[in-house]
C-alpha positions as CSV (number, residue, x, y, z in Angstrom):
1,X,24.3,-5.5,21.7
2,X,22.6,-2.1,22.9
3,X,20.3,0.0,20.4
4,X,21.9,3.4,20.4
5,X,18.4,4.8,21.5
6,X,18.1,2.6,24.2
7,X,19.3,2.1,27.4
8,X,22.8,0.5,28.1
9,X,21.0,-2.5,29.9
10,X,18.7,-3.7,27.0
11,X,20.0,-6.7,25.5
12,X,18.8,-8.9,22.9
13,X,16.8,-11.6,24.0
14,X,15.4,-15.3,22.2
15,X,12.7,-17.0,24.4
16,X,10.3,-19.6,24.0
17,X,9.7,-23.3,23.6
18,X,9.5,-26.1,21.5
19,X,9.6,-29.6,19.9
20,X,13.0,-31.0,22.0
21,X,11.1,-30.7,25.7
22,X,7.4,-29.3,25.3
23,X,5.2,-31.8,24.1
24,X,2.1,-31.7,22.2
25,X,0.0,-30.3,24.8
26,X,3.0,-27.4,26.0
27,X,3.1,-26.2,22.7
28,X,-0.7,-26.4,22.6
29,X,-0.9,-23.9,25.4
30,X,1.7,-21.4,24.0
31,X,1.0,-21.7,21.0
32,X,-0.8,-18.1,19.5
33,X,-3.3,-17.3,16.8
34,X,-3.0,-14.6,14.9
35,X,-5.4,-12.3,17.0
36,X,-3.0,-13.3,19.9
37,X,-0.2,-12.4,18.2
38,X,-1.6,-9.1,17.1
39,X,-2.9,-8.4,20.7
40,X,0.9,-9.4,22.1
41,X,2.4,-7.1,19.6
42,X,0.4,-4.0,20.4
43,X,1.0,-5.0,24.2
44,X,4.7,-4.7,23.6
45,X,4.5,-1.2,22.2
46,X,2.4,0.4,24.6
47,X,5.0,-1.4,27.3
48,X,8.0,0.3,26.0
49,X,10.2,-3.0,24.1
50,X,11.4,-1.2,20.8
51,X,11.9,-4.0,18.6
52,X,10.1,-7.9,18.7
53,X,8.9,-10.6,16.8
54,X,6.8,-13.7,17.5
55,X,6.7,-16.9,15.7
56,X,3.9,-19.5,16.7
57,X,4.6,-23.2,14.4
58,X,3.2,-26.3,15.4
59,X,7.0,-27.4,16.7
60,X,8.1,-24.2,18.3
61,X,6.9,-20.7,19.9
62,X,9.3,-18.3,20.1
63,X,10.1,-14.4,20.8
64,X,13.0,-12.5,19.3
65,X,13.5,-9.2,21.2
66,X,15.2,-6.4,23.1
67,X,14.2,-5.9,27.0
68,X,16.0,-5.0,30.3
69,X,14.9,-8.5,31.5
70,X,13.7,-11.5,29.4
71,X,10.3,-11.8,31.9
72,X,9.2,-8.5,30.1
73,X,9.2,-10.8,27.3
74,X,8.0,-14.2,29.2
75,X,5.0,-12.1,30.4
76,X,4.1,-11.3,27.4
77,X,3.8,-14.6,26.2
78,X,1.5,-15.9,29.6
79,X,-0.5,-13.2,29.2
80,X,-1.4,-13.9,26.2
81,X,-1.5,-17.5,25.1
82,X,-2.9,-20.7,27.7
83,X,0.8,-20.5,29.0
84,X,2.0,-20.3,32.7
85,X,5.1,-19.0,34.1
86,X,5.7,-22.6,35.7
87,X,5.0,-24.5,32.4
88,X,7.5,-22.3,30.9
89,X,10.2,-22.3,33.3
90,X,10.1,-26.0,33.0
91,X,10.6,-26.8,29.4
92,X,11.5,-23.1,28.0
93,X,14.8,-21.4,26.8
94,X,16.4,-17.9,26.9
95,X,19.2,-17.2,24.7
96,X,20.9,-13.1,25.3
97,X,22.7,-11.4,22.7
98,X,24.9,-13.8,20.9
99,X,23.7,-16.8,21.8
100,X,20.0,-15.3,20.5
101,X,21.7,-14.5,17.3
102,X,23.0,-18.4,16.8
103,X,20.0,-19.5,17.4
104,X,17.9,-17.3,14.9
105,X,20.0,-18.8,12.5
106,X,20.0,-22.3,13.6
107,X,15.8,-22.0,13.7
108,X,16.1,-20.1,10.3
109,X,18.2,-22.5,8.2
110,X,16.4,-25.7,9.4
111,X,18.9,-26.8,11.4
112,X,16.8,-26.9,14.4
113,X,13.7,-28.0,12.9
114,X,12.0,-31.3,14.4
115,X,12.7,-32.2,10.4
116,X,15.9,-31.5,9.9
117,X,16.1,-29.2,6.9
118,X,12.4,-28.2,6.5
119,X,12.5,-24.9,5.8
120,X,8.8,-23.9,6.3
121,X,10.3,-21.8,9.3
122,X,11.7,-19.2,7.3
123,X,8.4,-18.0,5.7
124,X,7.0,-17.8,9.3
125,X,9.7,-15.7,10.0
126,X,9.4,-13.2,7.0
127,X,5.8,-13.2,8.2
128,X,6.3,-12.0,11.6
129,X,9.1,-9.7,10.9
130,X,6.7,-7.6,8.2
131,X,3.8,-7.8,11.1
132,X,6.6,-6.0,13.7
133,X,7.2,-3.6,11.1
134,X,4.0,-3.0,9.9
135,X,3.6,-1.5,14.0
136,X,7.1,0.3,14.1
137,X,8.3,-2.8,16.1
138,X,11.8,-4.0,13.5
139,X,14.5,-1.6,14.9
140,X,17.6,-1.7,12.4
141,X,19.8,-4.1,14.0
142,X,16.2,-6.8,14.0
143,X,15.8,-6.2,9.8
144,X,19.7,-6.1,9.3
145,X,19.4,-9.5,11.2
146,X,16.6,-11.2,9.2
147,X,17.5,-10.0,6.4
148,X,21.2,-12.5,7.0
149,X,18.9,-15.1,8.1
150,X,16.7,-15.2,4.9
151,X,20.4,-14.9,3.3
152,X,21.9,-18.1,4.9
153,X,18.7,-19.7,4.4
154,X,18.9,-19.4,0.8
155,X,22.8,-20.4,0.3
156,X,22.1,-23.3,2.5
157,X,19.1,-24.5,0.0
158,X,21.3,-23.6,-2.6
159,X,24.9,-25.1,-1.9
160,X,23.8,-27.7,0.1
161,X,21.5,-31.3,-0.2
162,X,20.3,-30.6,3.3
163,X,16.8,-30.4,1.7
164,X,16.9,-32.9,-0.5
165,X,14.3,-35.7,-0.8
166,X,10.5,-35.3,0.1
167,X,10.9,-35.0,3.6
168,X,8.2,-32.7,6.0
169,X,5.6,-33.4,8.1
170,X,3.4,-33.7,5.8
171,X,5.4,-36.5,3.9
172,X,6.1,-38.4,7.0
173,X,1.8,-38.5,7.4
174,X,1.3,-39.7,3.8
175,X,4.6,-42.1,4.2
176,X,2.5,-43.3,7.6
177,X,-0.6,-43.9,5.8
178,X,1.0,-45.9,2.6
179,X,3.1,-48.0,5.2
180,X,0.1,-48.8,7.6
181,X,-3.2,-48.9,5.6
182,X,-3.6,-51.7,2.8
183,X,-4.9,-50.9,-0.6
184,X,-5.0,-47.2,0.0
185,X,-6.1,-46.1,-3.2
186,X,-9.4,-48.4,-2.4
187,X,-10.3,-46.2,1.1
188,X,-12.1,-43.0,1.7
189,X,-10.2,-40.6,2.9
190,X,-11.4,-37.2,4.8
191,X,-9.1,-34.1,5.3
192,X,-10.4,-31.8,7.7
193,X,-8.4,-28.4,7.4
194,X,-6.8,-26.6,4.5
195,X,-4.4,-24.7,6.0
196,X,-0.6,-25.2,4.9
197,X,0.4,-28.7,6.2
198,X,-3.3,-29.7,5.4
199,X,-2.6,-28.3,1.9
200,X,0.6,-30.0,1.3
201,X,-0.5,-33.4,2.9
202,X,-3.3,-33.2,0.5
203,X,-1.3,-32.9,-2.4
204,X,1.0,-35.7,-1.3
205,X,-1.6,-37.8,-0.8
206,X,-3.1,-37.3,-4.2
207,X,0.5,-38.0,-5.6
208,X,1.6,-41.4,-3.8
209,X,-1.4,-42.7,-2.8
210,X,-3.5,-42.4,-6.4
211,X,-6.7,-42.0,-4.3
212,X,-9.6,-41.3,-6.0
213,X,-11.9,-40.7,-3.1
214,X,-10.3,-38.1,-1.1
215,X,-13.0,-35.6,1.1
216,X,-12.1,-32.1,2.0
217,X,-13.5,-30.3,4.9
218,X,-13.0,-26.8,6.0
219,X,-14.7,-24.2,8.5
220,X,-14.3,-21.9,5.7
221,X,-16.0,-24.1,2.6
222,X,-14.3,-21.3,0.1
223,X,-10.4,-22.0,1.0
224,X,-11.5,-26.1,0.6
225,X,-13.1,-25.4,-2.9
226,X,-10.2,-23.5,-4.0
227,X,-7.7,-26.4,-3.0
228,X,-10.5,-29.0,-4.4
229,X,-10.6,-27.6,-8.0
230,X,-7.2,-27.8,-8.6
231,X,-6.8,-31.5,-7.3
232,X,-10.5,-32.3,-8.8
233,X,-11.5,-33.6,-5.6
234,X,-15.1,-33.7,-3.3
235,X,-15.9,-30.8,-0.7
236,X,-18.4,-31.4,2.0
237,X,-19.6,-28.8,4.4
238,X,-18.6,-28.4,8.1
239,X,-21.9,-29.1,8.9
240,X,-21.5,-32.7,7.2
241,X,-18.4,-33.6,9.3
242,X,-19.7,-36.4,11.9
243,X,-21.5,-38.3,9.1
244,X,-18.3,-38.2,7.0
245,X,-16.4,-39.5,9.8
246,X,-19.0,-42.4,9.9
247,X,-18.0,-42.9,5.8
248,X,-14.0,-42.7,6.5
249,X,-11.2,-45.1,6.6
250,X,-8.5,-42.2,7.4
251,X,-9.1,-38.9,8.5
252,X,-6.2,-36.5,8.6
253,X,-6.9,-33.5,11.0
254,X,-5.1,-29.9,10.1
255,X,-6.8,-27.6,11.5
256,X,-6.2,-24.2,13.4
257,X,-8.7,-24.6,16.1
258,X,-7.9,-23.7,19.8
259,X,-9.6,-26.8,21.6
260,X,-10.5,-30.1,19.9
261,X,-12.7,-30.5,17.0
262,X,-13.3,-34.1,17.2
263,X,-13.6,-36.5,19.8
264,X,-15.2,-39.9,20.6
265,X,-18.8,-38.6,21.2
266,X,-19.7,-37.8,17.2
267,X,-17.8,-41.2,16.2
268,X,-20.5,-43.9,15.8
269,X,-18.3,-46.1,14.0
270,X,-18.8,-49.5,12.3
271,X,-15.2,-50.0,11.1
272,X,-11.6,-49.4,11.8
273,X,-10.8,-45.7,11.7
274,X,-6.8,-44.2,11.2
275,X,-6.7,-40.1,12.9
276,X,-3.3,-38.3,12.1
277,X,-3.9,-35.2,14.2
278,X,-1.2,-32.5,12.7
279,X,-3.0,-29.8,14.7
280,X,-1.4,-27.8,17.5
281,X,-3.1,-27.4,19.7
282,X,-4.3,-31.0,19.3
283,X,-7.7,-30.9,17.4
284,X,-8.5,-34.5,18.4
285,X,-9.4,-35.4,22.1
286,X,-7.7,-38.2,23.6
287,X,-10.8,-40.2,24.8
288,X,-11.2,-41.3,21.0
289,X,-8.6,-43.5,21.9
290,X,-11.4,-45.3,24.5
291,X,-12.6,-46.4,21.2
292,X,-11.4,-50.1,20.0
293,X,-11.0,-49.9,16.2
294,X,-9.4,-46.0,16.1
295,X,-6.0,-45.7,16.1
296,X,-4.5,-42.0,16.7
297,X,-1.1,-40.2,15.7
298,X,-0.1,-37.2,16.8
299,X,2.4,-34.8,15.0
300,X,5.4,-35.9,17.4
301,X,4.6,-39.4,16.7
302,X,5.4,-39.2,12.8
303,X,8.4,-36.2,13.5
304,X,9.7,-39.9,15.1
305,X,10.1,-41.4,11.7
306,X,13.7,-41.7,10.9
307,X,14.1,-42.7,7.2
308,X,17.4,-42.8,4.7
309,X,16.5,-39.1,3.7
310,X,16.9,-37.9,7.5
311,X,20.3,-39.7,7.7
312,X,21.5,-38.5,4.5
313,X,20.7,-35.3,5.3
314,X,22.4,-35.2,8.4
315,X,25.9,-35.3,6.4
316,X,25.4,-31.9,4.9
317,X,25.2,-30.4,8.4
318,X,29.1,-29.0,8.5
319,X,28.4,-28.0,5.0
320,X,25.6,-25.6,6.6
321,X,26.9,-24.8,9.9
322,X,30.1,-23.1,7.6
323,X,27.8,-21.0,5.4
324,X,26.0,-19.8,8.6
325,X,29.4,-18.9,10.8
326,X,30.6,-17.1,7.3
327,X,26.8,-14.9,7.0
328,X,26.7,-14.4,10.9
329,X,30.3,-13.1,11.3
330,X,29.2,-10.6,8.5
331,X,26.3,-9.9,10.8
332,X,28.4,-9.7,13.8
333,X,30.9,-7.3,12.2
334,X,28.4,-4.6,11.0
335,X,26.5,-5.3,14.6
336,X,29.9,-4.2,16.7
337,X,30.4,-1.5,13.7
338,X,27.3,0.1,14.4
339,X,27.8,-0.3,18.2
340,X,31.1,1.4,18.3
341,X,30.9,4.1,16.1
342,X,29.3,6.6,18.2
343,X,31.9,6.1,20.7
344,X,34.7,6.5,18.0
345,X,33.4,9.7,16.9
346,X,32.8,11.0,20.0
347,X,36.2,10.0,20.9
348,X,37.2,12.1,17.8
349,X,35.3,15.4,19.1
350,X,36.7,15.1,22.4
351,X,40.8,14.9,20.9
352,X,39.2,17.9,18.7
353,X,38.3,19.8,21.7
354,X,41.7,19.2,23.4
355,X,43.2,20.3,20.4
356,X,41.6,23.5,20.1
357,X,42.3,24.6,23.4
358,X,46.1,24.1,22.7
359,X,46.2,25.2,19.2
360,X,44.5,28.4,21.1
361,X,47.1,28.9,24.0
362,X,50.2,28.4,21.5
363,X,48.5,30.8,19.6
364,X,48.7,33.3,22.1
365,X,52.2,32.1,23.2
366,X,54.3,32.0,19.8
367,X,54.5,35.1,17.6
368,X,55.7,32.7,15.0
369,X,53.6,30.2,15.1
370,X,52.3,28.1,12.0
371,X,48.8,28.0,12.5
372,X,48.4,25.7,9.0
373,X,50.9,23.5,9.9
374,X,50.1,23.2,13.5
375,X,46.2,22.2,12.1
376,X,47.8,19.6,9.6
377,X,49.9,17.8,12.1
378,X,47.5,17.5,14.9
379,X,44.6,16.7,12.7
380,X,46.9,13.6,11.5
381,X,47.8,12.5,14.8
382,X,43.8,12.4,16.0
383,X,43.0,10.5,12.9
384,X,45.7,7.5,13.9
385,X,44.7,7.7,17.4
386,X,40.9,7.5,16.3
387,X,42.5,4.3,14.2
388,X,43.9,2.6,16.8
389,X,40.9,2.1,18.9
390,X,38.9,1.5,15.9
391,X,41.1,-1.3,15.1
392,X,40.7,-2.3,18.9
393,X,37.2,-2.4,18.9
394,X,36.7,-4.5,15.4
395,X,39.1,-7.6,16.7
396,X,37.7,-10.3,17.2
397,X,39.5,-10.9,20.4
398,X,38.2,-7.3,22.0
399,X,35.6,-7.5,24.9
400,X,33.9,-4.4,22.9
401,X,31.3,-3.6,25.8
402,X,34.4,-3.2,28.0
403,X,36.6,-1.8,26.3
404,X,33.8,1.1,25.2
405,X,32.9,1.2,28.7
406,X,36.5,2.6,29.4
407,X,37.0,4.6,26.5
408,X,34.1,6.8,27.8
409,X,35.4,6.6,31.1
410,X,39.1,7.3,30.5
411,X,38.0,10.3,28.1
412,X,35.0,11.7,29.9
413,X,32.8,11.1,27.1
């Protein structure tokens, strides 16, 4: 798995958290804005890793990279999110080498989505692998390796229903809201946040719920206009939000806030109030829940929702774990290609150099000798020898790091 510029103990490393043990508030704490991210990044070059990239979702935070140790890479997720050591040792993964590479694919294709087969990851991923590069931080072997990520990503959405049916987080809140509040087209509805799931929740709610009084909100009163001209709906100003919480009947809460927005001190409410808080961190404080007639939902309360989509889905699974296998032995075969060669050609130079040196003394021993000849043979017998191994090295079977590790050492090289 070693970079040929690098040393022979860097390996390839996945680390981070998400959905499966880290709960809201976990995730909250690693999660990492994009100054954080850019700050991380710059961090990780001046520290010597050559190749790294960070993704930061409301279900999972994650870095894909090459150190000696995976702390170089823990550390630099502490040091620069709300995360400890501690919190991450308790609910946090590492994956090395191929085990990291199964799981880039497993993240990429949707498999291991908190939704199985939403496939919002992948963008993520495109995003922070042309932010690495962008700083000199995608090394060969990391673009080679998105690049078959992307690849499976797109079979799988092609060949497979795995994504079939409306099915995201942002369906599951609109499918919450239809199921739990009656005559929904009748209520006022405030969305505070227009980032991507507050986007898409937006638009399903204008679809299934034929609501006429939908409010946007936004820090940024621009990005809200933008999104309220095409749906022909009403923007407000941040600075209107606590009296439009006063006016609402369900306020869905998407916003990309570090600490909570909204919380029981700017609710003076005279009627029953639905919160779905898709923010991570969580932009709602839990002490509006001190309040009687609000009821609040958290992101890992509607990822709970099970529905006949879900269950469907889950039958295409082999279907996608086969086109992955197919892409990542691909992946795997160029990966041991390019991790072997130099040792093959050294190999090559060295059996050259022996070859010299007798071509040279039988020279000087034999008046008759048949310099051409002796070239042709020898030349022939190097390039099966060279074979062999390289045949050695590309089976399946082979332990290549070994086996490499005694080439060099049985021919000095």
């Amino acid at each position: 798995m070693e970079n040929n510029t690098m040393s022979k103990h860097v390996s390839f490393y996945a680390i981070g958290l998400n959905y499966k043990k880290a709960d809201a508030v976990i995730r909250g704490k690693f999660s990492i804005d994009s100054q954080s991210k850019s700050n991380l990044l710059l961090q990780a070059k001046e520290e010597g890793i050559e190749s790294l990239i960070v993704t930061s979702t409301c279900n999972r935070t994650e870095i894909y990279g090459f150190a000696q140790h995976p702390f170089q890479l823990i550390k630099l997720l502490c040091e620069n999110s709300n995360g400890t050591v501690e919190d991450f040792q308790k609910v946090a993964y590492v994956y090395k080498n191929h085990e990291a590479i199964s799981h880039l694919f497993k993240v990429g294709t949707g498999l291991d989505s908190q939704i199985l087969g939403d496939f919002e990851i992948i963008s993520q991923i495109k995003i922070a692998f042309n932010e690495s590069k962008l700083l000199g931080l995608a090394n060969t072997f990391m673009e080679r390796l998105v690049n078959a990520v992307i690849q499976a990503s797109k079979k799988i959405k092609t060949d497979t229903e795995i994504s079939s049916g409306a099915t995201s987080v942002s369906f599951a809140s609109v499918q919450y809201i239809l199921k739990n509040v009656e005559n929904i087209k009748d209520k006022n509805i405030l969305l505070f946040g227009t980032g991507k799931i507050g986007r898409n929740t937006c638009e399903n709610l204008v679809k299934h719920s034929k609501n006429e009084h939908i409010t946007l909100i936004n820090r940024t009163k621009d990005k809200a206009e933008k999104l309220a001209g095409k749906l022909n709906l009403i923007v407000k100003d941040y600075a209107d939000l606590q009296l439009e919480l006063q006016k609402t009947d369900v306020v869905v809460v998407a916003t990309g806030a570090q600490n909570p927005t909204i919380d029981k001190a700017i609710l003076n409410l005279k009627k029953p109030l639905l919160i779905l808080d898709l923010s991570i961190p969580k932009n709602v404080h839990e002490n509006v829940k001190d309040l009687e007639n609000v009821t609040l939902i958290h992101l890992d309360d509607l990822s709970q929702i099970t529905d006949e989509t879900l269950e469907n889905r889950k039958l295409h699974i082999p279907a996608a774990e086969a086109i992955i296998e197919e892409i990542k032995d691909e992946f795997i075969v160029w990966m041991n290609g390019r991790k072997y060669a130099p040792t093959i050609h050294a190999l090559k130079a060295k059996l050259n150099t022996i070859k010299e040196k007798e071509l040279s003394f039988q020279r000087k021993k034999l008046s008759s000798f048949d310099e051409e000849q002796a070239e042709l043979i020898s030349n022939r017998i190097i390039q099966k020898i060279t074979n062999h191994f390289a045949n050695h090295l590309k089976d399946e079977d082979t332990m290549v790091d070994e086996s490499i590790g005694w080439i060099q050492k049985v021919f000095q090289i």
